[in-house]
ROSE-4610 file (N, C-alpha, C; in Angstrom, 1 decimal, always signed):
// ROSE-4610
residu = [X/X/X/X/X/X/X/X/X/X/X/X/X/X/X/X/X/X/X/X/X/X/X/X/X/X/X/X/X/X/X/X/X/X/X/X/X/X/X/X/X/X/X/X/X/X/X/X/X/X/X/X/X/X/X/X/X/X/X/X/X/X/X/X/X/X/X/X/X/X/X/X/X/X/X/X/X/X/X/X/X/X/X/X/X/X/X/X/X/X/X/X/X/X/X/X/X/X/X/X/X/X/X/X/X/X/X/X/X/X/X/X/X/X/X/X/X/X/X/X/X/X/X/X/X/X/X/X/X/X/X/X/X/X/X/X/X/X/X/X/X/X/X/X/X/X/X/X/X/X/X/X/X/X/X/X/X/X/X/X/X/X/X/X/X/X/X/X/X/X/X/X/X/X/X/X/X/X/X/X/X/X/X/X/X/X/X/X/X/X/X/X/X/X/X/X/X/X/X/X/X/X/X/X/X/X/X/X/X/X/X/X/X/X/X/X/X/X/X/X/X/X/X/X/X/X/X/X/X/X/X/X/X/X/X/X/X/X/X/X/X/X/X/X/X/X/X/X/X/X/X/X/X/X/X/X/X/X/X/X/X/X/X/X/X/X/X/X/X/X/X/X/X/X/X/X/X/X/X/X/X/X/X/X/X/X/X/X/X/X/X/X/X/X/X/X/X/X/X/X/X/X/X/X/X/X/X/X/X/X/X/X/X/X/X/X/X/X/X/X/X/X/X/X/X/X/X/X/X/X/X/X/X/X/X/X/X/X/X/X/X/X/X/X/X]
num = [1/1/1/2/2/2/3/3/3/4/4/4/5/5/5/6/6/6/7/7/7/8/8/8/9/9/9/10/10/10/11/11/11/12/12/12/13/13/13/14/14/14/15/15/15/16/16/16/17/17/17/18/18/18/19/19/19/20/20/20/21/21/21/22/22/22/23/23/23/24/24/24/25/25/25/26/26/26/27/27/27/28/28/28/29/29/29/30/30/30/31/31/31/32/32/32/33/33/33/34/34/34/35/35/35/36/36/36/37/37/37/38/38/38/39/39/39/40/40/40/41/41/41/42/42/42/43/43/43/44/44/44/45/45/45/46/46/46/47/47/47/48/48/48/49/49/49/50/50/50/51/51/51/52/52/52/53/53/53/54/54/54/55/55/55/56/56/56/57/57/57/58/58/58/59/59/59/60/60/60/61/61/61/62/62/62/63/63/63/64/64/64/65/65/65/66/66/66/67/67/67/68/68/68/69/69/69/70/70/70/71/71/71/72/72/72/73/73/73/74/74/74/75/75/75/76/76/76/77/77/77/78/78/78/79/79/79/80/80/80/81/81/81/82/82/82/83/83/83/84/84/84/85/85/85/86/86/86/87/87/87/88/88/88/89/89/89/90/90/90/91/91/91/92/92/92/93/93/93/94/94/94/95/95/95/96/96/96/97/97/97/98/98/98/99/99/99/100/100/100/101/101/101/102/102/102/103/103/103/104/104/104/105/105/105/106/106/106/107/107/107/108/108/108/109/109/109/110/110/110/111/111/111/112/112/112/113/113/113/114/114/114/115/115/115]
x = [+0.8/+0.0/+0.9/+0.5/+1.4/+1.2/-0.1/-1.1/-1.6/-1.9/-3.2/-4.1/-5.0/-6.7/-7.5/-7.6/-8.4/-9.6/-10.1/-11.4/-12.3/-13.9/-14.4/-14.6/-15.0/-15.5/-16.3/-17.2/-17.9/-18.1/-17.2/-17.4/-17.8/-18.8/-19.1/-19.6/-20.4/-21.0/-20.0/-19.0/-18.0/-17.2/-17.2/-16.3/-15.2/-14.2/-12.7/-12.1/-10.8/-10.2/-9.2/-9.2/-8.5/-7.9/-7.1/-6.1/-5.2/-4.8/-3.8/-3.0/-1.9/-2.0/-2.2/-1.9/-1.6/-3.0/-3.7/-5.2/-4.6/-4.0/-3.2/-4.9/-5.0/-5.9/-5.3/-6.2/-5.2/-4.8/-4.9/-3.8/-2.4/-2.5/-1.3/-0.6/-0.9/-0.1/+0.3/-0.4/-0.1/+1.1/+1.2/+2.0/+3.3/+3.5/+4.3/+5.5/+4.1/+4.2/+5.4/+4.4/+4.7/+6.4/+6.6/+8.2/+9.4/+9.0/+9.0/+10.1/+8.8/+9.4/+8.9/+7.7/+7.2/+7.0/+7.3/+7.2/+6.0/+5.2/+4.4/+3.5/+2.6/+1.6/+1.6/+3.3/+3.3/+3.7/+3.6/+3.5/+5.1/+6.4/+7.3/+7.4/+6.9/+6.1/+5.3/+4.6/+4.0/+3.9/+5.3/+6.1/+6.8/+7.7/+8.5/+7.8/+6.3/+5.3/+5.1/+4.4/+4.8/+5.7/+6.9/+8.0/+8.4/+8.1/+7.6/+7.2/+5.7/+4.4/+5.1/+5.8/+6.0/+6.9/+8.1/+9.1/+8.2/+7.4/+7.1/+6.3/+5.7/+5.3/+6.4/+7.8/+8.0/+8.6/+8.3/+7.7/+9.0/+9.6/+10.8/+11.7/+12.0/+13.0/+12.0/+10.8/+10.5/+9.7/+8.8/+8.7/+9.8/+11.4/+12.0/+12.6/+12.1/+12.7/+11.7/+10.8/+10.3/+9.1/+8.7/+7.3/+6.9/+8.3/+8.2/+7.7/+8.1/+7.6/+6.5/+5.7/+4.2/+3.0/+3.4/+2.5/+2.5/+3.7/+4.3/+4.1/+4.4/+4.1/+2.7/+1.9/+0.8/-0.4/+0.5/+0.3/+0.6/+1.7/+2.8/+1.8/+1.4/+1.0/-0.7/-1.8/-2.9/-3.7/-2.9/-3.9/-3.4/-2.6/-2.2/-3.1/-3.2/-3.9/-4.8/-6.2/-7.5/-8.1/-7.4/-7.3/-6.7/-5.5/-4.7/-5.4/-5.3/-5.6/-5.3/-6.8/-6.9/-7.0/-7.1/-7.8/-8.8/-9.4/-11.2/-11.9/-11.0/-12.1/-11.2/-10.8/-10.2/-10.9/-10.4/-11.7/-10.6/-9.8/-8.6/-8.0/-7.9/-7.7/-6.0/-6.0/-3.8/-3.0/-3.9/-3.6/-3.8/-4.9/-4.8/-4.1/-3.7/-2.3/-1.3/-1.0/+0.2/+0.6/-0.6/-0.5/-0.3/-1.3/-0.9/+0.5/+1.3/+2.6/+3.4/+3.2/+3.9/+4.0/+2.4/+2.6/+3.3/+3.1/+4.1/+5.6/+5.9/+7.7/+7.4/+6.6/+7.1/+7.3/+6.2/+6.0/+7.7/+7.4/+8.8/+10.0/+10.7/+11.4/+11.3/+10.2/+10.4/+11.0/+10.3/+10.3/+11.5/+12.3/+13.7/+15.1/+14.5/+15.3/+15.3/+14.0/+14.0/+14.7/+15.2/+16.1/+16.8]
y = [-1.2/+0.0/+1.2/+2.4/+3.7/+4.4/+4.4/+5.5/+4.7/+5.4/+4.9/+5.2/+4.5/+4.5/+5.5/+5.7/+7.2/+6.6/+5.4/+5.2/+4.9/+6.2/+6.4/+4.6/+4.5/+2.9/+3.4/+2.3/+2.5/+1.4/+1.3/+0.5/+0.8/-0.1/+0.4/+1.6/+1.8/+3.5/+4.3/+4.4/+5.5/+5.4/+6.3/+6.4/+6.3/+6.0/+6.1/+5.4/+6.4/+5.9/+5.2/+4.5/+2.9/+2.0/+2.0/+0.8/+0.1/-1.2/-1.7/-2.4/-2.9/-4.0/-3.2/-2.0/-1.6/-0.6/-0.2/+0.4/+2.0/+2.2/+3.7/+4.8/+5.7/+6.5/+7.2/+7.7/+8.9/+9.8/+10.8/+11.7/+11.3/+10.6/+9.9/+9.3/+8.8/+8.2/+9.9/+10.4/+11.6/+13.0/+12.6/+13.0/+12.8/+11.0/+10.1/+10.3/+10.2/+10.7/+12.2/+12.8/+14.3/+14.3/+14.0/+14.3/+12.9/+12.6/+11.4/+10.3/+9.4/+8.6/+7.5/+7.7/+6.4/+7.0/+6.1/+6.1/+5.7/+5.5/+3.9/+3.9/+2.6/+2.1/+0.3/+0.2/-1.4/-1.7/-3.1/-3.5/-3.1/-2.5/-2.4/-0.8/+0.0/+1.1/+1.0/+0.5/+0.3/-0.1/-1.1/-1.4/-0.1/+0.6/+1.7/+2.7/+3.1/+3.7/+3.5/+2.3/+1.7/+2.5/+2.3/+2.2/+3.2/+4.3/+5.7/+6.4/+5.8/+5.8/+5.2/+4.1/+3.6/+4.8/+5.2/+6.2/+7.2/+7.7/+9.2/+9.4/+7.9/+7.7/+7.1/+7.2/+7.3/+5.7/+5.1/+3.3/+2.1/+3.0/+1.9/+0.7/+2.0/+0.6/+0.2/+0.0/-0.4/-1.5/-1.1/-2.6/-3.6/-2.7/-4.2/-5.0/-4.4/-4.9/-6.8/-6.9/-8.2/-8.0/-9.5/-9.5/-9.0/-8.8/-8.0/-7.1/-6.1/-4.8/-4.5/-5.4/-5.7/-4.4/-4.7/-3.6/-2.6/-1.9/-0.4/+0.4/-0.7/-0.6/+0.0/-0.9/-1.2/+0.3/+1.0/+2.2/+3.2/+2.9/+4.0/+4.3/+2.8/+3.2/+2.9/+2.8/+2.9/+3.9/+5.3/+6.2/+6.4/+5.6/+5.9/+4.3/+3.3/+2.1/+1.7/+2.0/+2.0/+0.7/-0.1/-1.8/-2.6/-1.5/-2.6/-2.0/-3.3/-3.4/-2.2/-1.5/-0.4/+0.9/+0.6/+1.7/+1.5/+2.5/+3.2/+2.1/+1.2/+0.2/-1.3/-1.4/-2.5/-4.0/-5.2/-6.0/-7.0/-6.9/-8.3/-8.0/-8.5/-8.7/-8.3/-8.0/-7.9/-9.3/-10.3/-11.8/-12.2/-11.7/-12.4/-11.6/-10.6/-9.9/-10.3/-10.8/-11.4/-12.6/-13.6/-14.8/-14.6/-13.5/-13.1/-12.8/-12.3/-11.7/-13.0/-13.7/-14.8/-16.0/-15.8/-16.8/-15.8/-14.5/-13.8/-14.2/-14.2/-14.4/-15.5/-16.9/-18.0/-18.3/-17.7/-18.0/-17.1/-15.4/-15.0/-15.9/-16.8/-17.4/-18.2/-18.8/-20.1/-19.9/-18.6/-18.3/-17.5/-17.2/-16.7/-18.0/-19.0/-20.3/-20.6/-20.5/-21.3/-20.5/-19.3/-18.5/-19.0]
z = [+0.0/+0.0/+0.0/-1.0/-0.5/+0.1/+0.6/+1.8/+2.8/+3.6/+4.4/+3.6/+3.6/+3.0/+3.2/+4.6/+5.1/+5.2/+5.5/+4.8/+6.5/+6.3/+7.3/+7.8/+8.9/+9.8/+11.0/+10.5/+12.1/+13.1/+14.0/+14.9/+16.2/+17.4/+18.3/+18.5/+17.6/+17.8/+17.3/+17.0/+16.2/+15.1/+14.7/+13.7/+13.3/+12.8/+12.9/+11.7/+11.0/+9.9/+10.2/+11.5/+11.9/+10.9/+10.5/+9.7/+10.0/+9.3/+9.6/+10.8/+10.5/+12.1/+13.5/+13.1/+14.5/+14.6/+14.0/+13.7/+13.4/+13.1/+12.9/+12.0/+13.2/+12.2/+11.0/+10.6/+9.5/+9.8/+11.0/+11.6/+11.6/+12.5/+12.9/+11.9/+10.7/+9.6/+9.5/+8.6/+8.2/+8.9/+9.8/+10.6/+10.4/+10.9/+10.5/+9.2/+8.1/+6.9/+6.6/+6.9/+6.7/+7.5/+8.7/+9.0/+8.4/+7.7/+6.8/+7.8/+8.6/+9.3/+8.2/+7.9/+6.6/+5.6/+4.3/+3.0/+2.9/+3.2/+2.4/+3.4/+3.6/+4.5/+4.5/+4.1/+4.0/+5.6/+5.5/+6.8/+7.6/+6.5/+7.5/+7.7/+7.0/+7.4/+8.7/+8.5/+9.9/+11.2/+11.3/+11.9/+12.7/+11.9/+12.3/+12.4/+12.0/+12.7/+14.0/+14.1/+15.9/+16.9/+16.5/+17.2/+17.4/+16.3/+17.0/+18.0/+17.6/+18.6/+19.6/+20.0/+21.4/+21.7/+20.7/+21.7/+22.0/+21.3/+22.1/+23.3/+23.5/+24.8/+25.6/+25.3/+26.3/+27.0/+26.0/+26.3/+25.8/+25.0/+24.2/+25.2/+25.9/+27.4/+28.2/+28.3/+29.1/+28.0/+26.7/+26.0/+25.8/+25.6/+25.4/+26.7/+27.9/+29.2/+29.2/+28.2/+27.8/+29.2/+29.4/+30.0/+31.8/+32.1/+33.5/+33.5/+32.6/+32.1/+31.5/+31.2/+30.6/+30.9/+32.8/+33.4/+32.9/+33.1/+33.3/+31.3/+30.4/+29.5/+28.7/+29.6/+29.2/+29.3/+30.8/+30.9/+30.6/+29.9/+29.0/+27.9/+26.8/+25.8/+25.5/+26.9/+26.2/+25.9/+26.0/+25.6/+24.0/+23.6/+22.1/+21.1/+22.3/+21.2/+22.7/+22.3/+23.2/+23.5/+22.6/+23.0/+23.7/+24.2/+25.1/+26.7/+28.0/+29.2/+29.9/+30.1/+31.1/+29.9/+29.0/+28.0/+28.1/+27.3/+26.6/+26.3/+25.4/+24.3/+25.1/+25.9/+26.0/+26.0/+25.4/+25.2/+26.0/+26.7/+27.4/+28.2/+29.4/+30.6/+30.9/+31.8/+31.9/+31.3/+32.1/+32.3/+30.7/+29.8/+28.1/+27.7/+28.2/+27.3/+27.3/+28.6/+28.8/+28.4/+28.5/+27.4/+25.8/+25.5/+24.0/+23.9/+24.5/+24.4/+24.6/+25.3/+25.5/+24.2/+23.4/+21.7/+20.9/+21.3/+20.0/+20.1/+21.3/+21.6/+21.3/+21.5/+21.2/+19.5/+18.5/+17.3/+17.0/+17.7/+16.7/+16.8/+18.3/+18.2/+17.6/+17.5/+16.3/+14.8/+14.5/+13.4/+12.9/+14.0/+14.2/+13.8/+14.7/+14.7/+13.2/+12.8/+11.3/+10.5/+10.3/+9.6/+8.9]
């Protein structure tokens, strides 16, 4: 993709031009964009979008401190993604985040090993 889409959605009673893995609205791409941290809207675009978003909250050493850090994290960054535990929209518990985090490290090492 070379853009974000921009394209209105309505979920849960609202609106929002929400895309992509990480649900990036269109401000925030555009932003992104504009001080040219991304090219594009491909998934490694959107990756380093992220990782942005994690530094300006503030969050970087404390996401890669791994799953100790879960908590602390978790409060760093849900006023920027309203799905993660103790946001606005949150639909999962501390405890299924933690498990979720725990198949991502397992699949990425797997999928690391297989290299």
């Amino acid at each position: 993709m070379t853009k974000h889409p921009n394209t209105q959605n309505s979920r849960w009673g609202r609106q929002s031009t929400a895309a992509g893995a990480y649900m990036f609205v269109y401000p925030t791409w555009l932003e992104a964009y504009n001080k040219g941290v991304v090219r594009d809207f491909t998934p490694a675009s959107q990756d380093k979008l992220a990782w942005w978003k994690i530094g300006k909250r503030g969050a970087q050493a404390t996401v890669c401190n791994g799953k100790e850090s879960l908590d602390m994290a978790f409060k760093l960054l849900r006023a920027e993604w309203a799905s993660l535990p103790g946001a606005t929209q949150n639909q999962v518990s501390i405890g299924q985040a933690k498990k979720q985090y725990d198949l991502y490290i397992s699949q990425f090492s797997q999928s690391a090993i297989g290299r």
